[in-house]
ZAMARGU-4260 file (C-alpha; in steps of 0.2 Angstrom, whole numbers, plus 5000, padded with zeros to 4 digits):
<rodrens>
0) 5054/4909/4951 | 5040/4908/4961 | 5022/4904/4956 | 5016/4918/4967 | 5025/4930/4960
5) 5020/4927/4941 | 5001/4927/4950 | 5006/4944/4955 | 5010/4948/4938 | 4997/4943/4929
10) 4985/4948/4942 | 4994/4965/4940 | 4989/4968/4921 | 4975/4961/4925 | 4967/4977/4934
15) 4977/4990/4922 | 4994/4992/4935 | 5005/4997/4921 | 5018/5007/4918 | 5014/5022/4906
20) 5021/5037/4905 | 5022/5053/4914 | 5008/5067/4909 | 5014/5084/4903 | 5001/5091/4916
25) 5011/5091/4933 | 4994/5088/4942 | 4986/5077/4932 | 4986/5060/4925 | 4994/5058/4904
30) 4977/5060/4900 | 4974/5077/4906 | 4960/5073/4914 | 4962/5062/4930 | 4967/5073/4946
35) 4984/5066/4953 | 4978/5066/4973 | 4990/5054/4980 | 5009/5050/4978 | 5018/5035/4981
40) 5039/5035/4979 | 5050/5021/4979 | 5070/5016/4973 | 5072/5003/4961 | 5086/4993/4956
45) 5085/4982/4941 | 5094/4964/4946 | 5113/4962/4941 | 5112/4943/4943 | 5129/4934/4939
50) 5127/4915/4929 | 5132/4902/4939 | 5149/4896/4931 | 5146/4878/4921 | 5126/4878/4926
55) 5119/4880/4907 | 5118/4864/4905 | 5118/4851/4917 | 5111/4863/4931 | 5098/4869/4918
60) 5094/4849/4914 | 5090/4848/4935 | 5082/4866/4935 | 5069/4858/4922 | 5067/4841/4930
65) 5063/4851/4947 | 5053/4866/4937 | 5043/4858/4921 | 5033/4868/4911 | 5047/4881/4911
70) 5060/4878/4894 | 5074/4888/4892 | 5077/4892/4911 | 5093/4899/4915 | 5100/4897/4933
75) 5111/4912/4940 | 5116/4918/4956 | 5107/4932/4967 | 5117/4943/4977 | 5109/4949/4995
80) 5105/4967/4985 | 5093/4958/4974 | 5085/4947/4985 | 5080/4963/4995 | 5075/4971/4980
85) 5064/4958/4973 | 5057/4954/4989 | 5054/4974/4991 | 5046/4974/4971 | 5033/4958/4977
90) 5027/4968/4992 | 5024/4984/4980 | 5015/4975/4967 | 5005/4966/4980 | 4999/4982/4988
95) 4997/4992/4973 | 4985/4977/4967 | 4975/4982/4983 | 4974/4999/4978 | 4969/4994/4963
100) 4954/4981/4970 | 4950/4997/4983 | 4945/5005/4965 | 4958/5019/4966 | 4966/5022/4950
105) 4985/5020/4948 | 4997/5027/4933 | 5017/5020/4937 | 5032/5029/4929 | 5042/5016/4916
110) 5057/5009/4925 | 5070/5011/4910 | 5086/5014/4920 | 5098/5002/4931 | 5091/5014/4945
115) 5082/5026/4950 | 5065/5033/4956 | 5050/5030/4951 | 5034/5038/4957 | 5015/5028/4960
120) 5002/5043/4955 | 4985/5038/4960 | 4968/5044/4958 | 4951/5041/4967 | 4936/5042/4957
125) 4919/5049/4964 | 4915/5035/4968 | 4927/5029/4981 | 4928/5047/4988 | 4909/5045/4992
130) 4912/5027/4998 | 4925/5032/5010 | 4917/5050/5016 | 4903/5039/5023 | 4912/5025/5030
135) 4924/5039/5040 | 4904/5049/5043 | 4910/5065/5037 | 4898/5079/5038 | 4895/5089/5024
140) 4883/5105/5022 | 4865/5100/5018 | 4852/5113/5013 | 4846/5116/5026 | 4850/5132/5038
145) 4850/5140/5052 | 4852/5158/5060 | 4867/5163/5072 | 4863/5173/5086 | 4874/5188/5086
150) 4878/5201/5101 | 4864/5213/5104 | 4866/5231/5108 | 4881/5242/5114 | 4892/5225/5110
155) 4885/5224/5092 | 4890/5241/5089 | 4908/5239/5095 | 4909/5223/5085 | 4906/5235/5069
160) 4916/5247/5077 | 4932/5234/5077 | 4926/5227/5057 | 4928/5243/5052 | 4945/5248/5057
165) 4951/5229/5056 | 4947/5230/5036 | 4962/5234/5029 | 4971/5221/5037 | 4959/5206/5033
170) 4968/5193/5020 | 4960/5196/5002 | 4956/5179/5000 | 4936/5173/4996 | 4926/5176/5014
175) 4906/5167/5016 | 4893/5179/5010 | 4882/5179/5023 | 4891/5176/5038 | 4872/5178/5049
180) 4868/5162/5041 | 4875/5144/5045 | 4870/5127/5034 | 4868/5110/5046 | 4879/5100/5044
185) 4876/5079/5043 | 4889/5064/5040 | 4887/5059/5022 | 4877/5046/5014 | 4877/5041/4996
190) 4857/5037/4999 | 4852/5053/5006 | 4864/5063/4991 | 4849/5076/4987 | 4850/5081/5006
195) 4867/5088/5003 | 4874/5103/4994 | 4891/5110/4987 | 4897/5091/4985 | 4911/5100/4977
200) 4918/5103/4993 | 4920/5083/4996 | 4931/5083/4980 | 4942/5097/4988 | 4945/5097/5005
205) 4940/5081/5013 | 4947/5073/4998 | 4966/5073/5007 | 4957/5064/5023 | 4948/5052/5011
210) 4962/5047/5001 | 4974/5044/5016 | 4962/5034/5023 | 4960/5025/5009 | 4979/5020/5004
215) 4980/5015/5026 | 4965/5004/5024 | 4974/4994/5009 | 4982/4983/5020 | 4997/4973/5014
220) 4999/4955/5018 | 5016/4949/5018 | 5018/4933/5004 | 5028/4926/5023 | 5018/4925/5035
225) 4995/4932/5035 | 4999/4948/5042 | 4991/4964/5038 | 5005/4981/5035 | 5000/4997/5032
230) 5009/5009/5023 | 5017/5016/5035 | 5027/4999/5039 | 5029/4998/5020 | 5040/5014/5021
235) 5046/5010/5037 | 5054/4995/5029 | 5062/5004/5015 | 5049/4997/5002 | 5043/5014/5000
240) 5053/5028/5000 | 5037/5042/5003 | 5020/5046/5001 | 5012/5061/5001 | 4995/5072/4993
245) 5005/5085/4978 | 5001/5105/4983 | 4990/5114/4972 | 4982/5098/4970 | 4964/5105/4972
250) 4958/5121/4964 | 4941/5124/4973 | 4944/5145/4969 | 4947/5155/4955 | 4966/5155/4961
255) 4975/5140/4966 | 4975/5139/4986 | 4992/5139/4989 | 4994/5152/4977 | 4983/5163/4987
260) 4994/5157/5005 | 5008/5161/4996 | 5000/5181/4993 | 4991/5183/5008 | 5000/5172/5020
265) 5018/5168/5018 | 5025/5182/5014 | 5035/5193/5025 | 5026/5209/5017 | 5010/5207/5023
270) 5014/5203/5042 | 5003/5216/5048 | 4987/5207/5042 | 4977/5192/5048 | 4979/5175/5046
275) 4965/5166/5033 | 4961/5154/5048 | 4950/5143/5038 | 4958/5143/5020 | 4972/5138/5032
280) 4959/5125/5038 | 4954/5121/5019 | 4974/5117/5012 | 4983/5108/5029 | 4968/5101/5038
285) 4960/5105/5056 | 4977/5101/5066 | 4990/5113/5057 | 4977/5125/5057 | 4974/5125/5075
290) 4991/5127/5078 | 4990/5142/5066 | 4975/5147/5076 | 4982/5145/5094 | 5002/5156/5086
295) 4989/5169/5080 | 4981/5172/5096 | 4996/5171/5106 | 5005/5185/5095 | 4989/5197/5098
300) 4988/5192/5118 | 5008/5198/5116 | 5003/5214/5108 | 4993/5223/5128 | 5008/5216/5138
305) 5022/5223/5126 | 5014/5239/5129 | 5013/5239/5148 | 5031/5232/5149 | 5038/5246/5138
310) 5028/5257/5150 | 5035/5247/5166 | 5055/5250/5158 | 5051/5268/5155 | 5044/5272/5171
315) 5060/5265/5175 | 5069/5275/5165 | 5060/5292/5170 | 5062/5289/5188 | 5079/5285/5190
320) 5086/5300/5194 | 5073/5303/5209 | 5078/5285/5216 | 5083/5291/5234 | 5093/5273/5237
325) 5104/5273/5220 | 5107/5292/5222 | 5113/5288/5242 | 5124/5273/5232 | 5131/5285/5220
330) 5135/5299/5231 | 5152/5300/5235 | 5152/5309/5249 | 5144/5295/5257 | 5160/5284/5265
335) 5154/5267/5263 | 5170/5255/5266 | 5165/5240/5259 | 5174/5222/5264 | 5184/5215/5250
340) 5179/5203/5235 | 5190/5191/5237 | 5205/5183/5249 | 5221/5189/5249 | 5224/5199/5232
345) 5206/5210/5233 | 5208/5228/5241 | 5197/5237/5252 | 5182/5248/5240 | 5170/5262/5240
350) 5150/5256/5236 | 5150/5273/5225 | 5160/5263/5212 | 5146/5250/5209 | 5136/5268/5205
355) 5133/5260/5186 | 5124/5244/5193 | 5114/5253/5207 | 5105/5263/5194 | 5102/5250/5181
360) 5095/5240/5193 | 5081/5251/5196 | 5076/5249/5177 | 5069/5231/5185 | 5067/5233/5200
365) 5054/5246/5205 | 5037/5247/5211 | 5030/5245/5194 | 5037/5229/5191 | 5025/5222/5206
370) 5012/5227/5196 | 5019/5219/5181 | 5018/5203/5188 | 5000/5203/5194 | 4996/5210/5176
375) 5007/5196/5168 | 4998/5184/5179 | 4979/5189/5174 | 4986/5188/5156 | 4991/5172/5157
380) 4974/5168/5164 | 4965/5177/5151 | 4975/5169/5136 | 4972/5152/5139 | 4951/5157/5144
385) 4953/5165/5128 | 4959/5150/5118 | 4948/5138/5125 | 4934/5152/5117 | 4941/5152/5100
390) 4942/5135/5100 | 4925/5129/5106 | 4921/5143/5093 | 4934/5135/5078 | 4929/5120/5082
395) 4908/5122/5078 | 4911/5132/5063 | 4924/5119/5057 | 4906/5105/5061 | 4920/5097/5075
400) 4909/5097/5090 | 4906/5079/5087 | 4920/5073/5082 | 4926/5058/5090 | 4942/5048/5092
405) 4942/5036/5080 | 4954/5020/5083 | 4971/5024/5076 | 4980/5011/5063 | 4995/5005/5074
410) 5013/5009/5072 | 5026/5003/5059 | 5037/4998/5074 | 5023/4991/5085 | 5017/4979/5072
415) 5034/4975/5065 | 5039/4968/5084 | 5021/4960/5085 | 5026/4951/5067 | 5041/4945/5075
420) 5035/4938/5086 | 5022/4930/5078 | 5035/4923/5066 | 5045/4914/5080 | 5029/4906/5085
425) 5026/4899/5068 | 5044/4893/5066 | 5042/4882/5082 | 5029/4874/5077 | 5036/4869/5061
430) 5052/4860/5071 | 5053/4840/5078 | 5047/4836/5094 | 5064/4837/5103 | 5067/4854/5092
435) 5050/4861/5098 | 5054/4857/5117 | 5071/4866/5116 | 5063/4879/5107 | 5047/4881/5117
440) 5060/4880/5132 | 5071/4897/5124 | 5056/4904/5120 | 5048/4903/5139 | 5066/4911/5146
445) 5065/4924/5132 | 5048/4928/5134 | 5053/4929/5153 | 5065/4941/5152 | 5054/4952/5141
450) 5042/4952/5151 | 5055/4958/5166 | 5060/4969/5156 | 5046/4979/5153 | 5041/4977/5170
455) 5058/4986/5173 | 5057/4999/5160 | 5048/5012/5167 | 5058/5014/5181 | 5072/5012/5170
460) 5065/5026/5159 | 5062/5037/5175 | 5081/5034/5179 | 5088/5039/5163 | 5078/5055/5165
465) 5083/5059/5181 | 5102/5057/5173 | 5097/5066/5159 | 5092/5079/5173 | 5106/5081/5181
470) 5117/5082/5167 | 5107/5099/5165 | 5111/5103/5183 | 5129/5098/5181 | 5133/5112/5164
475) 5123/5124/5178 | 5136/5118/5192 | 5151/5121/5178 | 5145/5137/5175 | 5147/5142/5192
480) 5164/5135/5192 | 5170/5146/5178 | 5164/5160/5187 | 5172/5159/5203 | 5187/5153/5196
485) 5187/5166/5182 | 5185/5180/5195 | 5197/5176/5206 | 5210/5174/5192 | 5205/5192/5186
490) 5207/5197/5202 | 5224/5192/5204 | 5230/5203/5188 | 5241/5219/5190 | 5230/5228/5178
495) 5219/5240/5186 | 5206/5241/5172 | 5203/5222/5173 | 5203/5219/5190 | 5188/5233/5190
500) 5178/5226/5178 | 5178/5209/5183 | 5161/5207/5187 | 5154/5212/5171 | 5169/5200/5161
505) 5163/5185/5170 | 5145/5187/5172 | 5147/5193/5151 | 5157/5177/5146 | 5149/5163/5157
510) 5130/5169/5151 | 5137/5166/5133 | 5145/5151/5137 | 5128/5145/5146 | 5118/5148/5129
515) 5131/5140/5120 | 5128/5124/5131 | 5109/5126/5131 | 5108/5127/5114 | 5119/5110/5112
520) 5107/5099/5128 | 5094/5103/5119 | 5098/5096/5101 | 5104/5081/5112 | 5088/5082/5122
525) 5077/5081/5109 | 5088/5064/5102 | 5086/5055/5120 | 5067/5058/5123 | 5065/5051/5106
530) 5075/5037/5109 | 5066/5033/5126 | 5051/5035/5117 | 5053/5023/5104 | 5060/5010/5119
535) 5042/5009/5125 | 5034/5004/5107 | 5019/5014/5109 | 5006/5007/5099 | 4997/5023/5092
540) 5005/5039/5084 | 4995/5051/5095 | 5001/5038/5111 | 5019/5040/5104 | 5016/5059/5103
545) 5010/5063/5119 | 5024/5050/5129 | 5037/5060/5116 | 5030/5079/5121 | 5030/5074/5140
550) 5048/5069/5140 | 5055/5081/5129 | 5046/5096/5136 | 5050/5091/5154 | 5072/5091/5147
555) 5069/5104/5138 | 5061/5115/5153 | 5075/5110/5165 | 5090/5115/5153 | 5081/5132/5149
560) 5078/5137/5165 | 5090/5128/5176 | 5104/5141/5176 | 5090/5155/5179 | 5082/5148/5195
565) 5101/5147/5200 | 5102/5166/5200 | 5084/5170/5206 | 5084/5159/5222 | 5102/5151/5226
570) 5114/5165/5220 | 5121/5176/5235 | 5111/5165/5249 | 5126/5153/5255 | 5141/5167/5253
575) 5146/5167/5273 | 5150/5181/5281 | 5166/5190/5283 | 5177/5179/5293 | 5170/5164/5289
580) 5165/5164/5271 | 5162/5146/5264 | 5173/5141/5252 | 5174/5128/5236 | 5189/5118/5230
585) 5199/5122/5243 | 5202/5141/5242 | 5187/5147/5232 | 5174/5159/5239 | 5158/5156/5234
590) 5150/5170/5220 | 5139/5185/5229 | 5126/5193/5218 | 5131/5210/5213 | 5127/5227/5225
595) 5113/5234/5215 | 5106/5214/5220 | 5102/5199/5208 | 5087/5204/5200 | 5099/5214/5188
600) 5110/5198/5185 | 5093/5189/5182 | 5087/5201/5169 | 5104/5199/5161 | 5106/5180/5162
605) 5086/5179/5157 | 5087/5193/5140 | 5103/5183/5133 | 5097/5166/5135 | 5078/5170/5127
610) 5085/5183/5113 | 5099/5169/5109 | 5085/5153/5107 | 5075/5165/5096 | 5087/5171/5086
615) 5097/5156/5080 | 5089/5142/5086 | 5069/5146/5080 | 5076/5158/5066 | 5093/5154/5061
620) 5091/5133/5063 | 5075/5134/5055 | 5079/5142/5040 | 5097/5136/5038 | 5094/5117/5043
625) 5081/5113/5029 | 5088/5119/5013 | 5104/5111/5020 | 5093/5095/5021 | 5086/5098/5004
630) 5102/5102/4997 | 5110/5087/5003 | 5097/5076/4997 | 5096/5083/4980 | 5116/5079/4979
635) 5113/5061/4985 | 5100/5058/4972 | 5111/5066/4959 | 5128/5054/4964 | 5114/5038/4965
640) 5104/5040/4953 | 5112/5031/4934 | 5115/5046/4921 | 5104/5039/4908 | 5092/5048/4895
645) 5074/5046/4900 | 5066/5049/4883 | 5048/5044/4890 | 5050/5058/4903 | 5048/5076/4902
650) 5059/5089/4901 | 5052/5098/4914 | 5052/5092/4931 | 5031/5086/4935 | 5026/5092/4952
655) 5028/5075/4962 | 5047/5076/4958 | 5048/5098/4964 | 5038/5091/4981 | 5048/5075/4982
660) 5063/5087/4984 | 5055/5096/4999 | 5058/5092/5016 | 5044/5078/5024 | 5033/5084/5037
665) 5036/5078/5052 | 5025/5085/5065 | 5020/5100/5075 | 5031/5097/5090 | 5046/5107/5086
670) 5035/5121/5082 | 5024/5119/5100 | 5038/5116/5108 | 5049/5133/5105 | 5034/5143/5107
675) 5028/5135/5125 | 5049/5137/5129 | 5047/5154/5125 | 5029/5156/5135 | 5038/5150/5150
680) 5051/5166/5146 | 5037/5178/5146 | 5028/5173/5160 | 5042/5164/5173 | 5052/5178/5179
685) 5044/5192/5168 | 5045/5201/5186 | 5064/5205/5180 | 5063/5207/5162 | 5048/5220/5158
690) 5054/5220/5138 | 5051/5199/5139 | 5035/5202/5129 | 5041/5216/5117 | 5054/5204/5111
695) 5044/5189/5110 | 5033/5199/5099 | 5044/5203/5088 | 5050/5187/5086 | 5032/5181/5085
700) 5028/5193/5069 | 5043/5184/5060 | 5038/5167/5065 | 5023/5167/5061 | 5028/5171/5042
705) 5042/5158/5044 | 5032/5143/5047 | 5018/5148/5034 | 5034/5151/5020 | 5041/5135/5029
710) 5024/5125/5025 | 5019/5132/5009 | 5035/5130/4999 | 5049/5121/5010 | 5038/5106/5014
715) 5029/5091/5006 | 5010/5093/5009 | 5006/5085/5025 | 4992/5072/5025 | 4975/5080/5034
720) 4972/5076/5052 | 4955/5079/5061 | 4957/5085/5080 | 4945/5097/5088 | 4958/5105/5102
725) 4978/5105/5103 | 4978/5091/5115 | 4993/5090/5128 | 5000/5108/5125 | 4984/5116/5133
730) 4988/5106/5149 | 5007/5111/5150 | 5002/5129/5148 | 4992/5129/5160 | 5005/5122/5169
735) 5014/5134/5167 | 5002/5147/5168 | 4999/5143/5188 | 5018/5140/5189 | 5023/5159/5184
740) 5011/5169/5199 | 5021/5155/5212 | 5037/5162/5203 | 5033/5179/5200 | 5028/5181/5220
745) 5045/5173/5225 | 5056/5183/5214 | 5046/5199/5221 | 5048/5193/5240 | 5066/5186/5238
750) 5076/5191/5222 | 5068/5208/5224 | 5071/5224/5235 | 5055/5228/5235 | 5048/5220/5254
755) 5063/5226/5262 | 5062/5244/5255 | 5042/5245/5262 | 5047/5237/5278 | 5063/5251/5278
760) 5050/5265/5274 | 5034/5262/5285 | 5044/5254/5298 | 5060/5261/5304 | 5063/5278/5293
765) 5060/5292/5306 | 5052/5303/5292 | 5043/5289/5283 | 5055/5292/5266 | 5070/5284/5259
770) 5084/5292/5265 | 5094/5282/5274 | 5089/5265/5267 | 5109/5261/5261 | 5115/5264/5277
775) 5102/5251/5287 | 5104/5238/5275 | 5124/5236/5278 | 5131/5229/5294 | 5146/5232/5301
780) 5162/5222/5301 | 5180/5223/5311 | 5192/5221/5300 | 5203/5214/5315 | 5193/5197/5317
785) 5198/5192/5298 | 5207/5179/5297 | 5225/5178/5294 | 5230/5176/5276 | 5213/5184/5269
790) 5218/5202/5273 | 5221/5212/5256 | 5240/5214/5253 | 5249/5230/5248 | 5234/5240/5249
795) 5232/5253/5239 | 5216/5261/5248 | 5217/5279/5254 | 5212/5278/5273 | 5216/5266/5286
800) 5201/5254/5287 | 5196/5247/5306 | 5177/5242/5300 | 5172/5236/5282 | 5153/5235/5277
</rodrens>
């Protein structure tokens, strides 16, 4: 028994942490009146201490010589469990005693079970809140305000124009009365409280900020050793389980706000309306709703390019027939002998037959798809100009112009290591003299090597990325294995319907097969940048996020693209020439790009891969994995959990048990992430796939209406976090932004038909057309110089061929 802890205890009842029981209200405390705004969750497990045999009396007679004062002492054994779970119960009464001296109120569930979980409700008066909101200088609206200039003349009038016709798809959710008029705005200051108005507002949304601030700023000293742990190193050491603000925790309208979301936001009915940006704001804080924000914008932005790629395809469509090259291709009359696929088994064929090919091509591959791409480029431009507008533009009606960075609490893992180390210091100094030397002497050589280490593990990171690289490169090079040995072992069947299909077979399979694999790396991907990331012990979340995003994004990037820069620049360019073709493994020729060209192979390989991420990994994964989650969860709490009658608690499940059920919120880089991934799709190689943005628009609409249904009701509420832009995202899409015109221009000049078909026209057709542009673009080949054992056998080919093309 330890003297500290019976401190703790007394100390506990002291300030009123007791245990009562649960309210009736799910959002308040058992007096109906006290708002519950902050959530605390742990396991307990009551001690199952075994007596030491033989120990009640003569071990009790030493246990009271050694403990006086204390009659009636009994001496039993502890197993391991309990000494973790005593040690974990210290460290919780501890920290909730600091709550409690931070004058936040506290209300504990009874602990009347051999285990289970119990929940740590806790309130903050007025007069922490108003304490806190000006120790964090949080402005507030004073009575004082202020006119905002407006657009003046032909502008003005199309501004009304565009309210008018956008009415009916506003949200119907409370708007400012007069939006011509904007209150100054000025941090908080409990002397200075006539200055301000609507200090309602303070008890609603900046209450979220205030709290968590609150419960990070009671810092935990360990009874071990005087070192300050935040709650986030409480959880992180399992004394915790969760914390987390309830939803519908604050009712500043007549409805309750995620009601209202729920109506106007996260339903898929009403995905033709606008999102309410700033009761967005209001419920999740300034960082979710900039992420809202930015999705919104880039859904609209999708909306001008979907319609000029679906005019791009149609012209497509409505000019093929007049295409004079795919009509020469498709003409049979026109004798073009071609050379044949493959060594030995392929035969001698007519270009007519790749007629099907020819003229899809032209869907893609036109003179309007130039145009595309210059268009796609400008929009691109436009977008990210566009963001930086509404954000400068969010960001002073959300009174964050002056936000600054304020000094982040360090991470559980980074002051876990720091503790250690700090411990091993303390133990040396507690050893004999000869024990202190060896010890210093250990220490010296580990702190050596630790220091090497890190000196080493940059370049050691770099490695591990590189390998992580080329394992991306190395599915792409497997890819192209199955290919060429899939078609050469078509090629060698006796049936004639497989051997003419063969192209569409391999290219059909090996894309699925590719998605398959792309789908797997990047589940794997998103494990090893982690894991790197967590090596380096950042000190600071947003430190950890930004290393975490860099590495993930930059494995991620090159599995989801590797395959298609394959087919746009490298496929068809080291084939050979008939007669000396270059081979792999001995026998193999290597894969040629199709007669109508690559471009339609890259549409193909591009459509499959960007329709399959959408639809199960952003869709069918995001839906499916977290009711799996919660379902698994709510199964392990049921096998744990003792069945025992609780006759203290209710009946009906409070609010902090139906959120502590939800999945936790674990940031917005999965969301960023797919949608950068699928911004890459739309503007990389959108040069051959017009319908990229149609499609991603589409997906958009849904997604847009899954994340809010995702945050609303699948999610605990995430705590509110301050930021005034979107950080490192903004940089890699402008990243990528300059990356798609370098792209774009190289698919045009080198995957595409385009440059030769205008060198063709205005510089060797004698009539200054077309016709004749098949025949200039294929040389000649005597079919006597092949060499021996490559020549077709048994062929089947109507003519006697002496020149192949």
């Amino acid at each position: 028994l330890s003297p500290w802890f019976v401190h703790g205890q007394n100390r506990a009842t002291e300030l009123g942490c007791a245990s009562v029981p649960a309210s009736p209200s799910g959002l308040h405390f058992r007096d109906s009146k006290r708002k519950v705004d902050y959530v605390l969750v742990y396991h307990y497990r009551k001690r199952l201490a075994r007596h030491v045999p033989g120990a009640q009396q003569d071990d009790g007679q030493r246990a009271l010589q050694e403990w006086p004062g204390l009659p009636g002492l009994e001496v039993v054994e502890l197993s391991p469990l309990d000494t973790l779970e005593e040690e974990r119960q210290l460290q919780r009464e501890e920290y909730e005693c600091k709550l409690l001296e931070a004058g936040l109120e506290i209300e504990k569930d009874p602990e009347n079970k051999s285990q289970g979980v119990s929940f740590v409700r806790i309130h903050a008066p007025w007069q922490v809140l108003s304490r806190e909101a000006e120790l964090l200088k949080i402005k507030m609206p004073t009575k004082k305000m202020y006119e905002i200039t407006e657009e003046r003349g032909i502008l003005k009038t199309l501004n009304k124009i565009w309210c008018k016709l956008t009415g009916p798809l506003q949200p119907q959710v409370p708007q400012q009365e007069n939006t011509k008029m904007k209150t100054l705005s000025y941090p908080f200051s409990r002397e200075k409280i006539y200055f301000y108005t609507a200090l309602s507002l303070l008890e609603c949304y900046e209450m979220k900020s205030v709290i968590m601030f609150s419960v990070q700023l009671c810092l935990f000293t360990t009874c071990i050793f005087l070192f300050l742990l935040g709650i986030g190193t409480l959880i992180a050491n399992n004394v915790y389980d969760a914390a987390y603000p309830l939803h519908d925790v604050c009712m500043h309208y007549e409805k309750i706000q995620s009601s209202l979301l729920y109506q106007e936001w996260a339903r898929y009915g009403v995905f033709y309306k606008f999102q309410p940006i700033d009761l967005i704001r209001k419920y999740f804080g300034e960082k979710i709703g900039l992420y809202f924000a930015w999705l919104g914008l880039y859904t609209e932005f999708l909306i001008p390019s979907s319609v000029v790629g679906t005019i791009v395809f149609l012209y497509g469509c409505i000019t093929m027939e007049s295409d004079i090259p795919s009509k020469e291709m498709c003409d049979q009359r026109n004798a073009f002998t071609m050379c044949p696929l493959c060594d030995k088994f392929c035969d001698y064929w007519n270009l007519s037959s790749a007629c099907a090919t020819a003229r899809a091509s032209h869907l893609f591959d036109n003179p309007a798809t130039v145009f595309f791409s210059i268009f796609m480029a400008l929009w691109a431009t436009m977008f990210l100009e566009q963001w930086k507008r509404l954000q400068m533009r969010l960001s002073y009606f959300w009174d964050l112009t002056g936000l600054e960075e304020e000094e982040e609490h360090p991470r559980p893992e980074y002051e876990t290591k720091l503790l250690q180390k700090k411990l091993k210091n303390k133990n040396i100094t507690t050893e004999s003299s000869d024990e202190v030397r060896c010890c210093l002497l250990f220490s010296f050589m580990w702190d050596l090597c630790f220091v090497l280490f890190f000196c080493f593990q940059a370049k050691l990171i770099h490695v591990l990325i590189c390998l992580q690289i080329m394992l991306a490169f190395s599915a792409v090079f497997g890819i192209i294995v199955y290919r060429i040995t899939t078609a050469a072992a078509l090629s060698f069947s006796t049936n004639e319907t497989t051997r003419s299909n063969v192209r569409v077979t391999v290219t059909a399979t090996a894309v699925i097969i590719n998605l398959v694999v792309v789908l797997i790396l990047d589940e794997i991907y998103g494990a090893v940048a982690k894991w790197l990331t967590e090596i380096e012990i950042p000190k600071t979340e947003k430190t950890f996020e930004e290393r975490l995003i860099l590495k993930a994004f930059l494995l991620k990037f090159v599995n989801s693209y590797a395959s298609i820069f394959y087919v746009a620049f490298f496929k068809g360019r080291f084939v050979g020439r008939p007669g000396h073709y270059v081979y792999v493994f001995e026998g193999y020729r290597m894969e040629e790009c199709a007669p109508g060209g690559c471009l339609m192979e890259l549409c193909i390989q591009l459509s499959i891969i960007m329709l399959g991420k959408q639809l199960i990994q952003n869709n069918l994964f995001e839906i499916g994995i977290p009711k799996l989650k919660k379902l698994f969860r709510k199964l392990k709490d049921e096998k744990t959990e003792v069945k025992e009658m609780d006759t203290n608690q209710s009946k009906h499940p409070q609010q902090w048990d139906l959120d502590y059920i939800l999945e936790p919120f674990t940031g917005l880089t999965p969301e960023y992430m797919e949608m950068i991934i699928q911004f890459g799709f739309v503007t990389l190689f959108v040069a051959s796939f017009p319908l990229a943005p149609v499609f991603a628009l589409l997906n958009n609409i849904i997604e847009v209406r899954l994340d809010a249904k995702k945050f609303v009701t699948e999610l605990r509420r995430p705590d509110t976090v301050r930021e005034k832009d979107i950080g490192i995202w903004y940089n890699i899409l402008s990243g990528i932004g300059k990356l798609s015109v370098i792209i774009n221009a190289f698919v045009i000049a080198v995957t595409s038909d385009f440059i030769p078909r205008l060198m063709y026209q205005y510089a060797y057709s004698q009539n200054g057309t077309m016709h004749g542009f098949i025949n200039h673009t294929l040389s000649y080949f005597n079919v006597s110089q092949l060499k021996a054992g490559t020549q077709p056998e048994n062929s089947l080919f109507a003519q006697e061929v002496a020149f192949c093309r």
